[in-house]
SETI-275695 format. One record per residue (C-alpha): residue number from 0; residue in one letter; x, y, z; chain. Coordinates in nm, 4 decimals. Each point is the difference from the previous one (the first is absolute). Last residue first. Layout:
// SETI-275695
> num / residu / px / py / pz / chaine
> NUM / a / X / Y / Z / A;
...
// end
This chain:
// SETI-275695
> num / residu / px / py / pz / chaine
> 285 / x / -0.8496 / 1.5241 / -4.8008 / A;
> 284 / x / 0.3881 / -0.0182 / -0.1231 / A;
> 283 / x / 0.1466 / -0.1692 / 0.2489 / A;
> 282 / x / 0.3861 / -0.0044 / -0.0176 / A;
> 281 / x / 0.0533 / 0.2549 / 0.2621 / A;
> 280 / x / -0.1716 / -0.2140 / 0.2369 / A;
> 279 / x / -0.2232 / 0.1996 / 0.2350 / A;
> 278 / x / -0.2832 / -0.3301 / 0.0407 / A;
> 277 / x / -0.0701 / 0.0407 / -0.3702 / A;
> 276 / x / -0.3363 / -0.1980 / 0.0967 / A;
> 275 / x / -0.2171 / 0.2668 / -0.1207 / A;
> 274 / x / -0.2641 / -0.0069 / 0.2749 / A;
> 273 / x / -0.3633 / -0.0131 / -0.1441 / A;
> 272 / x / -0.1082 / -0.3507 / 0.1809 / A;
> 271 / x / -0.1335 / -0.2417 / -0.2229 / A;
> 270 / x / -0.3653 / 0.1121 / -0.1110 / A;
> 269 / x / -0.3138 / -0.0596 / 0.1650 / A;
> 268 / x / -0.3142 / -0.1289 / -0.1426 / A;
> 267 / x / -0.2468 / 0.2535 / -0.1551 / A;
> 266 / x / -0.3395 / 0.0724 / 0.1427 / A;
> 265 / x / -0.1872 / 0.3283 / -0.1663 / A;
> 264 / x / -0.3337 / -0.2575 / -0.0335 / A;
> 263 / x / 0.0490 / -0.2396 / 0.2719 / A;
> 262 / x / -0.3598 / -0.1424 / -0.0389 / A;
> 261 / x / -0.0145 / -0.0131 / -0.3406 / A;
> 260 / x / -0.0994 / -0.3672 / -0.0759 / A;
> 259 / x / -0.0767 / -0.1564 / 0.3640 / A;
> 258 / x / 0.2695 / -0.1230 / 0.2010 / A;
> 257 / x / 0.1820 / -0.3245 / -0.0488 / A;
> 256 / x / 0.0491 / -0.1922 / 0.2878 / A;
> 255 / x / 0.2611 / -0.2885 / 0.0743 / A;
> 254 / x / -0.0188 / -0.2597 / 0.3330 / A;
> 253 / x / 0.2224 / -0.1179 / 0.1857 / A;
> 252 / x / -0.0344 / -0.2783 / 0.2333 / A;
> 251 / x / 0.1944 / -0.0777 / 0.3270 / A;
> 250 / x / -0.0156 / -0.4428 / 0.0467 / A;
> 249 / x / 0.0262 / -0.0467 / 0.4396 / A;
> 248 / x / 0.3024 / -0.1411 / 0.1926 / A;
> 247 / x / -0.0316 / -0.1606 / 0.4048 / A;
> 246 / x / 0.3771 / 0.0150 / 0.1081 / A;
> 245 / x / 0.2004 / -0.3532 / -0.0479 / A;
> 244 / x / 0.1187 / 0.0036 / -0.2832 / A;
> 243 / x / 0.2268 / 0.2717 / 0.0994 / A;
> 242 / x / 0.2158 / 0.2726 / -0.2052 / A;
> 241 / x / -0.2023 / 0.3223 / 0.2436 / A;
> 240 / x / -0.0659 / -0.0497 / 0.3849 / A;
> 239 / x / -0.2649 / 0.0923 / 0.2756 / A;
> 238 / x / -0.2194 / 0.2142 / -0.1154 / A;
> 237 / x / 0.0902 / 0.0415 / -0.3380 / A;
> 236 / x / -0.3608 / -0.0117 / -0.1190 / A;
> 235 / x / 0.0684 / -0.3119 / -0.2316 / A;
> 234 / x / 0.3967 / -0.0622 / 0.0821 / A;
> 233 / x / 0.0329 / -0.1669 / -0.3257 / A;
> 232 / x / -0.0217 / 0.3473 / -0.2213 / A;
> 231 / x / -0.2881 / 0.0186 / -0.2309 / A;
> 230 / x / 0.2356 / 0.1318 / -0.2619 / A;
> 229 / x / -0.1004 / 0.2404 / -0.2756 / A;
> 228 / x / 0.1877 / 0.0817 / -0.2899 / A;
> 227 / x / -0.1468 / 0.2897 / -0.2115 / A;
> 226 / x / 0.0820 / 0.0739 / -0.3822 / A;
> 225 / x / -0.1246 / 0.3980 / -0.0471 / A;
> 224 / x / -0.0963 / 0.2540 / -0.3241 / A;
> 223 / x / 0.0171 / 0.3211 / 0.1776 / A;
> 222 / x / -0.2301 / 0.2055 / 0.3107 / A;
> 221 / x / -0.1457 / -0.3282 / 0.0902 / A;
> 220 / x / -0.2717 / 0.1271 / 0.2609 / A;
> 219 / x / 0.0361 / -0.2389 / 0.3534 / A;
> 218 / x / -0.2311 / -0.1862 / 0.2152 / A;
> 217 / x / 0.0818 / -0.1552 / 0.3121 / A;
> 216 / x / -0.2648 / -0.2348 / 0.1602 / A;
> 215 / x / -0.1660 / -0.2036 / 0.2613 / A;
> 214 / x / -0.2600 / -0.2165 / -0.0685 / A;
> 213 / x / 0.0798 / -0.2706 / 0.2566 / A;
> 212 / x / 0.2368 / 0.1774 / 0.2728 / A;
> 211 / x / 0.2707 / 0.2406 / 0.0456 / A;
> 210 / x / 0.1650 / 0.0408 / 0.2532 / A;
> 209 / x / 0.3180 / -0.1157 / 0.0147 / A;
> 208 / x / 0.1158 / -0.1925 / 0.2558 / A;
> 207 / x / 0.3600 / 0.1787 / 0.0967 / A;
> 206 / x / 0.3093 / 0.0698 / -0.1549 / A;
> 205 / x / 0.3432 / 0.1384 / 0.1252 / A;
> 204 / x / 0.2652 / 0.2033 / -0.1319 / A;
> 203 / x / 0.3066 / 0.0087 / 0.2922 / A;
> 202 / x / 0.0163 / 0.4022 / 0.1214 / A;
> 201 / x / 0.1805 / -0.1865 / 0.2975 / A;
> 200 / x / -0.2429 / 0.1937 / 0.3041 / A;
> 199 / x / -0.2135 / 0.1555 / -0.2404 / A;
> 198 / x / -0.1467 / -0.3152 / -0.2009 / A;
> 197 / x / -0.0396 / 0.1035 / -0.3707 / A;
> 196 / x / -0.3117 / -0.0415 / -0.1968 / A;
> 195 / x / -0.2063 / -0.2724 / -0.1667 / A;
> 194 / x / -0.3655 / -0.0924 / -0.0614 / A;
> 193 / x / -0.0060 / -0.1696 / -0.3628 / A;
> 192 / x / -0.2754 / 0.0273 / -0.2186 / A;
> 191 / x / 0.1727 / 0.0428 / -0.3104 / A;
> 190 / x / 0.3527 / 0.0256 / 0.0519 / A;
> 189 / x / 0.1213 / 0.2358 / -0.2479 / A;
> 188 / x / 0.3274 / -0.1636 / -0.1226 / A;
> 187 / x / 0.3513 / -0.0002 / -0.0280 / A;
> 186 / x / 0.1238 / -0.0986 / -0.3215 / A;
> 185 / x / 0.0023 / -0.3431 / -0.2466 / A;
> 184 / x / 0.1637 / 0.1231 / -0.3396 / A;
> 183 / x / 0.3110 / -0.1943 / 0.0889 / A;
> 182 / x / -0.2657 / -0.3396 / 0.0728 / A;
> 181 / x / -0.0028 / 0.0409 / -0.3955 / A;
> 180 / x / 0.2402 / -0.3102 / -0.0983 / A;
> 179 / x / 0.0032 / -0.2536 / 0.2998 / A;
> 178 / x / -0.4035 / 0.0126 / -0.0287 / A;
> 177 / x / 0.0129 / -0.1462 / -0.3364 / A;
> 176 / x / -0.1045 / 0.1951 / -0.3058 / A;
> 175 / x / -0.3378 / 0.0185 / -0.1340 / A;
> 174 / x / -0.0933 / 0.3478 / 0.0005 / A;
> 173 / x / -0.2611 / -0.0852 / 0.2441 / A;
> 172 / x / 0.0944 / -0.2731 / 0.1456 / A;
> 171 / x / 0.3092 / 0.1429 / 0.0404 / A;
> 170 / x / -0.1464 / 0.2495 / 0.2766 / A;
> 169 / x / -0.2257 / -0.2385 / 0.1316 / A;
> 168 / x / 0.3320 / -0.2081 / 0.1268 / A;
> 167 / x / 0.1775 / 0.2801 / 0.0874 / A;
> 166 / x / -0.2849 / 0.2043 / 0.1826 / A;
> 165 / x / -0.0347 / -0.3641 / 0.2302 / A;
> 164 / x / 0.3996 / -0.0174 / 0.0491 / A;
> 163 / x / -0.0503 / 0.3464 / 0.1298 / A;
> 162 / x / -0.3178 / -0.0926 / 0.2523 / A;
> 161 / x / 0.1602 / -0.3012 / 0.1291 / A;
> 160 / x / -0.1235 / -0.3169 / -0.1251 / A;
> 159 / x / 0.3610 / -0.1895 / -0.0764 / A;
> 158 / x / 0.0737 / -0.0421 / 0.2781 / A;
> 157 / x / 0.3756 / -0.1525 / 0.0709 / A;
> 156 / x / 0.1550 / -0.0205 / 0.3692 / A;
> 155 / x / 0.2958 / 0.1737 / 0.1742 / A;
> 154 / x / -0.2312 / 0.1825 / 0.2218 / A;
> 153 / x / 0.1059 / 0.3785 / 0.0280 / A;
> 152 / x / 0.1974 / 0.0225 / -0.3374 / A;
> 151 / x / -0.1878 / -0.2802 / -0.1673 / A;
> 150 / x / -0.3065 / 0.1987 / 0.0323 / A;
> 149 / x / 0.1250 / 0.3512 / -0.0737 / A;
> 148 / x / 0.1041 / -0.1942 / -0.2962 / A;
> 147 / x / -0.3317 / -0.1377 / -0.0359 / A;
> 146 / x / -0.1900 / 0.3440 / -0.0090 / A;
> 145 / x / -0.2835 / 0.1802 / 0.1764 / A;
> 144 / x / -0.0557 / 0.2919 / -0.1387 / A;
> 143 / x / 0.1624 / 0.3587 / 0.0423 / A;
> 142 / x / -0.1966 / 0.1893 / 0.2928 / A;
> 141 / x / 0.0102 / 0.3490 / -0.0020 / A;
> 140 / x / -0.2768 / 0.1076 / -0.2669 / A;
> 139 / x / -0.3555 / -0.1187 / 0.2794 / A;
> 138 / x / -0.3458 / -0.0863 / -0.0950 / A;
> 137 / x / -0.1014 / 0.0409 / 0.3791 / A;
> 136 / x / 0.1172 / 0.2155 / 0.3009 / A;
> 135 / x / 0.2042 / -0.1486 / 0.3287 / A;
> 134 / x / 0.0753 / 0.2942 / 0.2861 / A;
> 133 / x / -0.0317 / -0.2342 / 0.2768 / A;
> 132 / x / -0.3227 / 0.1528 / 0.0954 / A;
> 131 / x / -0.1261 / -0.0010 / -0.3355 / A;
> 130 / x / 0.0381 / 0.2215 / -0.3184 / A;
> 129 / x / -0.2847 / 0.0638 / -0.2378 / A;
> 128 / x / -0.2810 / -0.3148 / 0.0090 / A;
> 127 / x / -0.2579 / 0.1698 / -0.2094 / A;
> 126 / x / 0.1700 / -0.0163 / -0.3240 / A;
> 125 / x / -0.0517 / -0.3591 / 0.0150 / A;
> 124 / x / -0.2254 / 0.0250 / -0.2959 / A;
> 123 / x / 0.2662 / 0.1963 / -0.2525 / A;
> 122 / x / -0.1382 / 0.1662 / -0.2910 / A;
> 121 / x / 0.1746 / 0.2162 / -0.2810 / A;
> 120 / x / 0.3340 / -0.0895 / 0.0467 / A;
> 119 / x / 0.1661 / 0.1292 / -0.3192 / A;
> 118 / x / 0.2387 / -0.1879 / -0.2224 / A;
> 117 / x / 0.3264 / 0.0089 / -0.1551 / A;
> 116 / x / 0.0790 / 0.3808 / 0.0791 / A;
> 115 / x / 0.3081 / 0.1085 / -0.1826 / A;
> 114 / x / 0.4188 / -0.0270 / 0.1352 / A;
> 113 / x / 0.1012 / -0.1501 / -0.3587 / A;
> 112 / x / 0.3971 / 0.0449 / 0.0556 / A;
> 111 / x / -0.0730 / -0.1385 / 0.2656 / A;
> 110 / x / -0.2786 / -0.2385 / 0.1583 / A;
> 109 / x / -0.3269 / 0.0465 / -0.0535 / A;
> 108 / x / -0.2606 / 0.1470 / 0.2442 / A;
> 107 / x / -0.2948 / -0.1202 / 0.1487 / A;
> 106 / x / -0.2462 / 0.2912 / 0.1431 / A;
> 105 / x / -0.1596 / 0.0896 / 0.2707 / A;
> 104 / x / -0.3323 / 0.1301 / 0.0024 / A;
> 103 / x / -0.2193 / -0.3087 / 0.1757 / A;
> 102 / x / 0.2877 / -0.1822 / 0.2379 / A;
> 101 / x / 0.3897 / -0.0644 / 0.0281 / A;
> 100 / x / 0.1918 / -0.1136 / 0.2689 / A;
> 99 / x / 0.3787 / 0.1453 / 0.0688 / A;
> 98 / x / -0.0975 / 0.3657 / -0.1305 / A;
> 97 / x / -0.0989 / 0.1524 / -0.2991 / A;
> 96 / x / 0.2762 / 0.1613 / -0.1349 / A;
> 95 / x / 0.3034 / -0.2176 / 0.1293 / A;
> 94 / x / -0.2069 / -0.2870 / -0.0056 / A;
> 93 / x / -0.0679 / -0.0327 / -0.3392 / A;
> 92 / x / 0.3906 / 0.1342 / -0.0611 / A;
> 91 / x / 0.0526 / -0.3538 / 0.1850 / A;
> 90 / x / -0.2571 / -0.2328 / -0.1483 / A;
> 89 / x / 0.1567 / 0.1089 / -0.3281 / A;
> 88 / x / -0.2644 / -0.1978 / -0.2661 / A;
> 87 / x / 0.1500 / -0.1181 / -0.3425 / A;
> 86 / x / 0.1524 / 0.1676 / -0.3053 / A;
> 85 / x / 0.2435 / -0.2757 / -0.1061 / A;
> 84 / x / -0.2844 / -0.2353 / -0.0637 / A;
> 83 / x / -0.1511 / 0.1640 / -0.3456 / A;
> 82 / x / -0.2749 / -0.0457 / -0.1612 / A;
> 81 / x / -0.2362 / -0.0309 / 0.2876 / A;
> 80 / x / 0.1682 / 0.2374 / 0.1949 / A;
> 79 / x / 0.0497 / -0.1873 / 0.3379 / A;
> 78 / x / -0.1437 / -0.0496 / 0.3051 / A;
> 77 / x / 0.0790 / -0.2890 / 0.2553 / A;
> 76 / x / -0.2516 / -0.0128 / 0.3388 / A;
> 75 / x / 0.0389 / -0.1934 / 0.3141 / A;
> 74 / x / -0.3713 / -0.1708 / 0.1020 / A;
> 73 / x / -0.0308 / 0.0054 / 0.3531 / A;
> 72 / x / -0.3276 / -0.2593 / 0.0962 / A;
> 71 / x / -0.3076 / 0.0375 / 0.2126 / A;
> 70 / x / -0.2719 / -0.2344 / -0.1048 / A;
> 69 / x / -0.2634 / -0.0788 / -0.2950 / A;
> 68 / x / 0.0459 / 0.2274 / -0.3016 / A;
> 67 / x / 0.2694 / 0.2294 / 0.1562 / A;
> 66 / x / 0.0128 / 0.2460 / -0.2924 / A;
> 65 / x / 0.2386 / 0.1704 / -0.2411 / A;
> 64 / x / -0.2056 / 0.2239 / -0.2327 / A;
> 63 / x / 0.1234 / 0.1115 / -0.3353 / A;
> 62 / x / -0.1271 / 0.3368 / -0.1446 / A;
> 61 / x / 0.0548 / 0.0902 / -0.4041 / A;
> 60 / x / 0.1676 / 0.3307 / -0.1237 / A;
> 59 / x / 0.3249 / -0.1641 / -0.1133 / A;
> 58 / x / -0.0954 / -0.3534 / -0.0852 / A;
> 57 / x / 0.0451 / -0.2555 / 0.2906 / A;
> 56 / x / 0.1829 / -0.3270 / -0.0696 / A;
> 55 / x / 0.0672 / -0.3062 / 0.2220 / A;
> 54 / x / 0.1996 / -0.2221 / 0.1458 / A;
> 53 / x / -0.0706 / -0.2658 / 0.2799 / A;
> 52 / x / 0.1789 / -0.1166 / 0.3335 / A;
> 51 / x / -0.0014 / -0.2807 / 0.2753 / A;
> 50 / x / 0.0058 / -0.0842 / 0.3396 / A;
> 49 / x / -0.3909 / 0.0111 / 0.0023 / A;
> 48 / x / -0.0870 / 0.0005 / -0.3359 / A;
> 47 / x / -0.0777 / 0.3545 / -0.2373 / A;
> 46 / x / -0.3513 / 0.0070 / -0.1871 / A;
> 45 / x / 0.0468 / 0.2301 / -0.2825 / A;
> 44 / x / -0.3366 / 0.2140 / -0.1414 / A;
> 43 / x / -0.0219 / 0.1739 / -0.3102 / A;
> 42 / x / -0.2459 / 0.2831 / -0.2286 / A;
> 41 / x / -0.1931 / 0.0562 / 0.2790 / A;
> 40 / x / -0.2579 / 0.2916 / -0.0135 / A;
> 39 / x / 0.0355 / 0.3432 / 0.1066 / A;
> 38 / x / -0.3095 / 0.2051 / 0.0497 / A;
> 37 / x / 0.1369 / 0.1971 / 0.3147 / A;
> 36 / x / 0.4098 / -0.0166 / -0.0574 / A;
> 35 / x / 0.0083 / 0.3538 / -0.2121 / A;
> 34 / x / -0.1532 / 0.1853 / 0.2344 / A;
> 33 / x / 0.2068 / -0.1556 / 0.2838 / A;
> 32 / x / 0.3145 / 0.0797 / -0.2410 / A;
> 31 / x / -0.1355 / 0.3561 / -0.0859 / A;
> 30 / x / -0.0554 / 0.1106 / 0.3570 / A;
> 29 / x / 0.3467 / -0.1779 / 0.0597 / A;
> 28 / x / 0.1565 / 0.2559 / -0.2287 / A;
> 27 / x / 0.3404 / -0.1154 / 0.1727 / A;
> 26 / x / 0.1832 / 0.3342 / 0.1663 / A;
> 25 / x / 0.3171 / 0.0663 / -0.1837 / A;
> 24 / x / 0.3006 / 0.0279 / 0.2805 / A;
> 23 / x / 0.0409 / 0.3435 / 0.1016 / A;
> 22 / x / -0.0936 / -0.0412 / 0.3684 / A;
> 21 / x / 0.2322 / -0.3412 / 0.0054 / A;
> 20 / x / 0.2313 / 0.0983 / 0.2269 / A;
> 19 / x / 0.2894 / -0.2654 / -0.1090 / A;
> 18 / x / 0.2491 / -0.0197 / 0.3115 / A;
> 17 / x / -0.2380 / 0.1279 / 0.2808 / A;
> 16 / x / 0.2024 / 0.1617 / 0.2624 / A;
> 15 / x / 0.0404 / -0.1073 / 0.3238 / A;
> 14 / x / 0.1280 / 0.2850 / 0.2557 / A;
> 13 / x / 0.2732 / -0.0290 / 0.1741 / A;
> 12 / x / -0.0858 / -0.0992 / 0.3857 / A;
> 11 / x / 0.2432 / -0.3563 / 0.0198 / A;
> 10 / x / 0.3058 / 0.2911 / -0.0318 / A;
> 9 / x / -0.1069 / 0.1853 / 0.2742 / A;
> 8 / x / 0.0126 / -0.2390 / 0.2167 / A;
> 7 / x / 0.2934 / -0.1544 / -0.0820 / A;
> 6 / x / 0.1819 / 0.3353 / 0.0735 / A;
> 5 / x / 0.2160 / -0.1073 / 0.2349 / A;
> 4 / x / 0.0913 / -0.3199 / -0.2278 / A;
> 3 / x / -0.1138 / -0.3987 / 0.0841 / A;
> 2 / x / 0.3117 / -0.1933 / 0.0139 / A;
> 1 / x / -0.0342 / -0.3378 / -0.2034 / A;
> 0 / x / -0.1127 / -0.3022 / 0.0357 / A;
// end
């Protein structure tokens, strides 16, 4: 340990300062997206197993729903461009402008040199809950995913159902490659339904029984062309442990609306971000 200073005091009192104040962010036209959403019809719905994952596609100006069809269960969440894998969510910047959980108004953001909103959360059932007594909120950007090298790491032992090695496998389903080949594109998540937050004696991340329930749901605006991955992760509500066969698993479903003809008249997806990418080298020529 060492020597607390004379002025230790006084140093613990700085002030905190918010890194990204986010005042002159774009504001969402969410009137327009709950406009837009009443009348939509389903064009798709995926059915994702318990300790498993499922790909699928959501037009730019569409809604997708992520739901707990018959129990509580974290789902961890992959976006990507549809056309493109390299631009792909940024849990982190998420977080940095909206906050470590995420709820109706905040936005998904791509990584860099992209940096654009993905999607939009336009309804979020557990919004209710807010922050409990030991400071745990829901649908949290902090959390990475479980993984099997974290895994083998702490236990020595193979699983192969862990939520990465699930994104992996859907992942080259989809473009139909094996899992050893895309699990690079595999990032940090959004972790659907999850109840997390940080304990404040070791500042350790921990997880608790999420809440939601039968019929719960996230819904989110596609603000470009998107590929999702979506685990139902193998702890089922993460109450009590994640990578385990043994933890009581329910199927997630997401489901794909189309809104009416002309409903986001004056709507136009999102460009990549505007910087010029010359970075101050002298051999740029933006």
């Amino acid at each position: 340990m060492s020597a607390e200073p004379a002025d230790a005091a006084a140093r613990r009192q700085a002030p905190a300062v918010v890194c990204y104040p986010n005042a002159t962010l774009p504001e969402p036209p969410l009137a327009l997206y709950v406009a837009a959403r009443s009348g939509a019809v389903e064009v798709a719905r995926h059915v994702i197993a318990p300790r498993d994952a499922g790909a699928f596609e959501v037009p730019a100006g569409h809604f997708f729903r992520i739901t707990c069809p018959q129990g509580s269960q974290v789902g961890d969440l992959n976006l990507f461009a549809a056309q493109d894998q390299s631009e792909r969510f940024f849990s982190g910047k998420t977080r940095a402008l909206h906050g470590s959980h995420v709820t109706t108004g905040a936005r998904l953001w791509s990584c860099l040199p992209f940096l654009r909103p993905m999607a939009t959360i336009t309804a979020d059932s557990l919004a209710w809950y807010g922050v409990d007594a030991d400071g745990g909120r829901v649908h949290d950007v902090i959390g990475t995913r479980c993984d099997p090298y974290t895994h083998h790491l702490l236990s020595g032992g193979e699983y192969h159902h862990c939520c990465h090695s699930n994104l992996a496998r859907a992942l080259g389903a989809h473009l139909d490659r094996p899992a050893r080949e895309v699990e690079h594109h595999v990032h940090d998540v959004l972790n659907v339904f999850m109840c997390t937050g940080f304990t404040r004696d070791t500042g350790q991340y921990f997880m608790k029984a999420s809440p939601a329930r039968a019929g719960d749901y996230l819904e989110l605006f596609a603000e470009i062309d998107l590929l999702g991955v979506l685990s139902a992760c193998p702890g089922g509500d993460c109450g009590a442990e994640h990578s385990s066969d043994s933890a009581l698993c329910h199927p997630l479903e997401v489901t794909v609306l189309r809104p009416p003809e002309g409903a986001l008249e004056g709507w136009q997806s999102p460009a990549p971000n505007g910087y010029s990418r010359s970075h101050g080298d002298p051999r740029e020529t933006y």
